[in-house]
N, C-alpha and C positions, 0 to 999 in steps of 0.2 A: 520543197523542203526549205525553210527559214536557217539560213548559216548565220554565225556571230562570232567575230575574232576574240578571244579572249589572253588576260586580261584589254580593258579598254582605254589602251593608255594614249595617251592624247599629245604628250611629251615625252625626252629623256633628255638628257642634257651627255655633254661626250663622254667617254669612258664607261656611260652607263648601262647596262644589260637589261633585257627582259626577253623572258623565254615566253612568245607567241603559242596558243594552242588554238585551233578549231571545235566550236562546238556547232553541233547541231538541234534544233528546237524538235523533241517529240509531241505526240499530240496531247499530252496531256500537259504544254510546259515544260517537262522536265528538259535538263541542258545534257546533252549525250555528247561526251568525247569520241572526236571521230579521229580513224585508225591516220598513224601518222606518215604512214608510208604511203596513202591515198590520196595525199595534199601536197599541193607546189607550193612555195612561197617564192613571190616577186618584187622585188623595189623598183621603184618610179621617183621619177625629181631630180632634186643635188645630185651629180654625179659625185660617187665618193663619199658620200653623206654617212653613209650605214650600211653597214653589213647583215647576210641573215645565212644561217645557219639550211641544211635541209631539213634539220628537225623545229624549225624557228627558229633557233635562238638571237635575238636583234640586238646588236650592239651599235649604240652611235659614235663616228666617228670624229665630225667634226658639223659646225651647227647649218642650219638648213631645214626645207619641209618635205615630207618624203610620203608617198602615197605604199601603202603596205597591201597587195593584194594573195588572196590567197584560195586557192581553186582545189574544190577535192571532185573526184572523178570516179564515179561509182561504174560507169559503162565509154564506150565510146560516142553514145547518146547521149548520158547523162551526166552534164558536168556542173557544178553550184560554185558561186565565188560571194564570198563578200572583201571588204576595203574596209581600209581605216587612215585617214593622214594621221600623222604622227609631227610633232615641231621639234627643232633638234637644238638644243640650247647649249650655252657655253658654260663650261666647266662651275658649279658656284664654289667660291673661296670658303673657307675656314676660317670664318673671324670672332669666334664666340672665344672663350673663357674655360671650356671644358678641359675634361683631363688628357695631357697629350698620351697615349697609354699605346696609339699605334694600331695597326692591323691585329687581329686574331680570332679566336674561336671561344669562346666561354655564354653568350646569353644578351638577348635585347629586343626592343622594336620599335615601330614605324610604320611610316609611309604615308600618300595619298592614291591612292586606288594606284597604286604601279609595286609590277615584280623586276628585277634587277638582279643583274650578273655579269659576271667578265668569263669568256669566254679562257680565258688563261686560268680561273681561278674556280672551273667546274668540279669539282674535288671528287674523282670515283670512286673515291673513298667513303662517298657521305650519300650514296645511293645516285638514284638514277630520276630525270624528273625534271619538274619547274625546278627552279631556283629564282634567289634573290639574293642581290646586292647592291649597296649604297649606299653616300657617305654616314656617318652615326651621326645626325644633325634632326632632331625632331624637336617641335614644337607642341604644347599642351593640346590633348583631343585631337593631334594628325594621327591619319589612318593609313595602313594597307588594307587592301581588299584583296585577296586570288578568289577569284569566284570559284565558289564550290568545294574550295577547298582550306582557306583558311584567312581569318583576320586578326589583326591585331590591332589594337589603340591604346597611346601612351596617356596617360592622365595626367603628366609634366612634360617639361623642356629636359631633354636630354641631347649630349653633346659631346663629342672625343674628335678632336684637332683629330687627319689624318686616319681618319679612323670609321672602319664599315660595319653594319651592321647585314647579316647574311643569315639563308633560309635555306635549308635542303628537303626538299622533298622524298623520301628513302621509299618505293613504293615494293622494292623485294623485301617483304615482311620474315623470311627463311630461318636469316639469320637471329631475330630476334623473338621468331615464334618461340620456340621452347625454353625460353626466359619467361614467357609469360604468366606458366602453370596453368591454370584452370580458364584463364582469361582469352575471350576472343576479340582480335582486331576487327572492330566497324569502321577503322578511315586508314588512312597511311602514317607513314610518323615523318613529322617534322621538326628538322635538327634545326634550332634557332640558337645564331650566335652572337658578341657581339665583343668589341676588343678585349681583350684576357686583363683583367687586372681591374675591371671598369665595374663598378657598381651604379643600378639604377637608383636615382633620386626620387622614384615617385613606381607605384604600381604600375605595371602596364596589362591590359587587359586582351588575352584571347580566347577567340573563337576559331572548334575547329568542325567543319562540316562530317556527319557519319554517314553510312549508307546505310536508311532507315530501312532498305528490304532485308540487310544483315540481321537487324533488331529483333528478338523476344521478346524482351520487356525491357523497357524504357528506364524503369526504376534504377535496373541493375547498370545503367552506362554510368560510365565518368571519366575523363583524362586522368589519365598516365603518366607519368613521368620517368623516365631510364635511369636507374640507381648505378652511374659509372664506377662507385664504390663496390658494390655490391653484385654488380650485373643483374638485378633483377628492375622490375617496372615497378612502382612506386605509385598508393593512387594519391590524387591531390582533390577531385571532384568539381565540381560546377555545375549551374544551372541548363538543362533539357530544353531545348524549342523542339519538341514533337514536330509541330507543321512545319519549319524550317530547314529540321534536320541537322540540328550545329548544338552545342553545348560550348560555356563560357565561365571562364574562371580569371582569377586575378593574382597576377604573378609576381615576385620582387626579383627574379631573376631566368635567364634561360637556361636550354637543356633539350633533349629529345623528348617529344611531345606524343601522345596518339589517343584516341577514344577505342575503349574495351568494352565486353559487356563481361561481370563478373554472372555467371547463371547460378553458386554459389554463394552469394553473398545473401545473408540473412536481410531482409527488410523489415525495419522496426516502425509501426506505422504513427508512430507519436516523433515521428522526427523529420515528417514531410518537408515541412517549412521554419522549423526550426535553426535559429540562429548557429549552431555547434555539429549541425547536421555531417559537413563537409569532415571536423575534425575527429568525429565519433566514428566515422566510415576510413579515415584512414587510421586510426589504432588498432579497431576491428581488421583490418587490410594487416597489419602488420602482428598480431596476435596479441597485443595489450591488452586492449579488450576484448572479449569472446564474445559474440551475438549470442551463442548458445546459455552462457552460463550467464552471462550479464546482462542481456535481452531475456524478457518474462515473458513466455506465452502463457495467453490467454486462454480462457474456455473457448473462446471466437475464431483460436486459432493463429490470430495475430503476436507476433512480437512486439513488445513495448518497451523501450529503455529506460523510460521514467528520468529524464534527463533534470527533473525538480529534488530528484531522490538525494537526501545527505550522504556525504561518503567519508566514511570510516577512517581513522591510523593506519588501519592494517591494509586496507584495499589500494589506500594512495600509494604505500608501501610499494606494496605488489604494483602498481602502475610504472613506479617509478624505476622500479629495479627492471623491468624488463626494459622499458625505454632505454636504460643505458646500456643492454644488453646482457645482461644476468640472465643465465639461462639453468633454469630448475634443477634442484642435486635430489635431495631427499628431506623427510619431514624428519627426519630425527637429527634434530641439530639442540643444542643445548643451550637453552636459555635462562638458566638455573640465577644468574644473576639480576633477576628481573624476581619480584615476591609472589608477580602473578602469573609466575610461568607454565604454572599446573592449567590454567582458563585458558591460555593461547592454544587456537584452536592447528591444529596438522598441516592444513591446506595454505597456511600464511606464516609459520616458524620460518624457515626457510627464508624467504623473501624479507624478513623483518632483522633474521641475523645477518645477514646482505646487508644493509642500509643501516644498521649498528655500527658494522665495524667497521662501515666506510666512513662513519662519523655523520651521518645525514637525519639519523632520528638517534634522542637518546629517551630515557623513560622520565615521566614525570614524577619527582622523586624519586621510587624505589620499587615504583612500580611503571610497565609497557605501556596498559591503557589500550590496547589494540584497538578495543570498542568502539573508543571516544570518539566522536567528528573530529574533523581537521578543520582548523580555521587558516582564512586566508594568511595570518604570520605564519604562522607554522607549517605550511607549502610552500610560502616563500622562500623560508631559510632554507628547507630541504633544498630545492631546486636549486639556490644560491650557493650551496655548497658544495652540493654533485655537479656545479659547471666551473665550481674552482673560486670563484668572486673571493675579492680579499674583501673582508670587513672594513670599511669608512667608517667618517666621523657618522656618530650619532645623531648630529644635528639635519633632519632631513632638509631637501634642500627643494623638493617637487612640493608644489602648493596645495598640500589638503589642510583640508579645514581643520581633520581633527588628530594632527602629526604627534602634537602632544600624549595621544592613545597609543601610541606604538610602541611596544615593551620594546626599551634597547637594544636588546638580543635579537631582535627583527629591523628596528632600526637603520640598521649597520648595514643595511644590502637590499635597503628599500630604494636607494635613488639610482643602483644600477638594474634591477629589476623591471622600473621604468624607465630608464633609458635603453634598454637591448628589447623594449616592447614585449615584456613577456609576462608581464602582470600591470594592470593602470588602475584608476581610480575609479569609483562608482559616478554618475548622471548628477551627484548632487554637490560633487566635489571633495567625498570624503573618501577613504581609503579603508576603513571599516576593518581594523585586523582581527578585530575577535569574530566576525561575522564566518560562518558553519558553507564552507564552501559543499555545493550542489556536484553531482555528476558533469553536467553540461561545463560548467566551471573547471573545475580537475583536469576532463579531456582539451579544454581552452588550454592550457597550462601546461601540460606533457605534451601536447602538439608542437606549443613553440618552443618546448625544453628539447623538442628530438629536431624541431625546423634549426635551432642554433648549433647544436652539435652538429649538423650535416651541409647548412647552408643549405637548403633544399626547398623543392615548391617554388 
């Protein structure tokens, strides 16, 4: 049998951790975690160099090269070892510019193929497992790797004086099953933190491995995310590697992480590879949108979202009131002040006197217009208004071509709309406010209307 120490880490420098585990090579490749109670671990070299845990855990102590052996023993006959040197390097200073914000818990990441941890700072609070920790100093495109279990890479330079960046492996799933609802755990959840107070400057992207024998249908995975507001799981999405077995998405910040399969979640088959796909699947997740009602099946059987399809006054209405949590009374509400009140249809009154009286939609002249499309001003200012935005000068100040188009009444909440990223310009450098926003659009829109309300994803 083929043993491989994992992770393969090559260095740590002192104070720094890594939690060692054994794996074993099956015959078909696959990497089989072997039982931990069956495995010795040994140090060799520096006296005093480093420490190691009986479950692994390696902490370097002071610098030096240290040979890591480890032996698991299936009989008195059969015993297997593999080695790894390891080099043990001096403490690296703090000399960047970042924010000094200090230790703590809130989201980040890193690395180069190493897991990390202090022994003092194994938190039993945050599950049972690999961990990692190490200083929050990463550079654009550095990676970690935990084989098999989870990767991350930072797409900037990120940096906090004083400050670690930490990983908890939570593998008792118990406590957070019945949060999940209908949803089943295909991997572990990983709590990734990173100093309290610290905002990333740049996406950072991960990957987390599932257990593809758990799997049904591949369609239905996506990461998760733990709504500490809420206590529920939250989905975010990401792209599938089948033969891999990992799924990957792109984050602005941390949180508890995991891969679910929803076996309920409607599959709409015109949104494979589409651009909105991720943000159409968590509305639907959160009951904004309905597969059932807003998903068209077909004679074929399929669901189709028509993600090109124009959408309505009334439906963004309805979109937007549930996103801030307006939750359904009854259709007999009185609209009497609107001429077209008699044509407002039962299933949208409600939701429209909502967003009236919060000041979010008023009627065109003297009449609702429920009907009409919505153009991108006029989604703007809604959204602009339901997140509070005080109205600016008129004079935009973001470079479209065609600023001078912008009715003042939109104006006025155009260059924070672009700067909190929650509406931008079109590929040709115009802004286009009268242009009849699409489905795919809307749900763009209420995604980051609910990602700003929550700081979430």
């Amino acid at each position: 049998m083929y043993l491989s120490i994992m992770p393969e880490t090559l260095q740590l420098r002192t104070g720094e951790s890594v939690k060692l585990k054994l794996y074993g090579m099956t015959m078909d490749n696959s990497e089989l975690l072997l039982a931990p109670n069956k495995v010795k671990w040994e140090i060799y070299g520096d006296e005093g160099a480093a420490t190691i845990t009986e479950d692994g855990m390696l902490t370097a102590r002071k610098t030096g090269e240290i040979v890591i052996n480890a032996k698991y023993t299936v009989s008195s006959d059969k015993v297997y070892e593999d080695a790894i040197i390891i080099n043990l390097l001096p403490q690296e200073e703090n000399t960047g510019s970042g924010d000094n914000s200090g230790g703590g818990n809130n989201g980040s990441t890193g690395g180069n193929n190493r897991r990390y941890n202090n022994e003092g700072d194994n938190k039993e609070s945050k599950g049972t497992g690999a961990s990692l920790r190490r200083n929050m100093k990463f550079k654009a495109n550095e990676e970690i790797n935990l084989p098999g279990q989870i990767r991350i890479r930072f797409t900037g330079e990120e940096e906090v004086q004083n400050g670690y960046f930490e990983v908890y492996e939570i593998e008792d799933l118990m406590k957070y099953r019945q949060l999940s609802g209908k949803k089943d755990f295909v991997s572990n959840i990983f709590d990734i933190s990173i100093p309290e107070g610290y905002k990333l400057k740049s996406p950072v992207e991960l990957t987390i491995y599932f257990n593809k024998n758990k799997v049904k249908d591949f369609k239905r995975l996506a990461i998760y995310v733990y709504n500490e507001k809420t206590g529920l799981w939250d989905l975010v999405g990401g792209i599938v590697d089948e033969v891999q077995g990992t799924i990957t998405v792109r984050l602005s910040h941390f949180s508890k992480y995991a891969v679910m399969e929803n076996s309920q979640l409607i599959i709409m088959t015109d949104l494979d590879n589409h651009w909105a796909k991720d943000a159409v699947y968590r509305l639907v997740d959160k009951g904004i949108v309905n597969g059932i009602v807003n998903g068209i099946k077909y004679a074929d059987g399929d669901y189709r979202y028509e993600p090109e399809k124009p959408v309505a006054r009334a439906e963004f209405s309805k979109m937007l009131a549930l996103a801030s949590g307006y939750e359904f009374e009854n259709n007999n509400v009185d609209l009497s002040n609107f001429a077209d009140d008699k044509e407002i249809l039962a299933w949208i009154r409600s939701y429209l006197k909502y967003c009236n009286e919060k000041g979010w939609i008023n009627g065109k002249a003297v009449y609702m217009k429920p009907n009409d499309t919505i153009t991108r001003a006029e989604a703007g200012v809604m959204v602009s208004i339901a997140l509070g935005f005080t109205a600016s000068n008129k004079n935009i100040k973001a470079p479209f071509a065609d600023k001078k188009e912008i009715p003042e009444w939109a104006a006025v909440y155009i260059d924070e709309l672009v700067n909190k990223k929650l509406m931008k310009g079109l590929p040709d450098g115009t802004f286009r406010p009268n242009e009849v926003m699409n489905c795919s659009d809307v749900v763009s829109l209420i995604d980051n209307y609910i990602r700003m309300q929550n700081d979430s994803y």
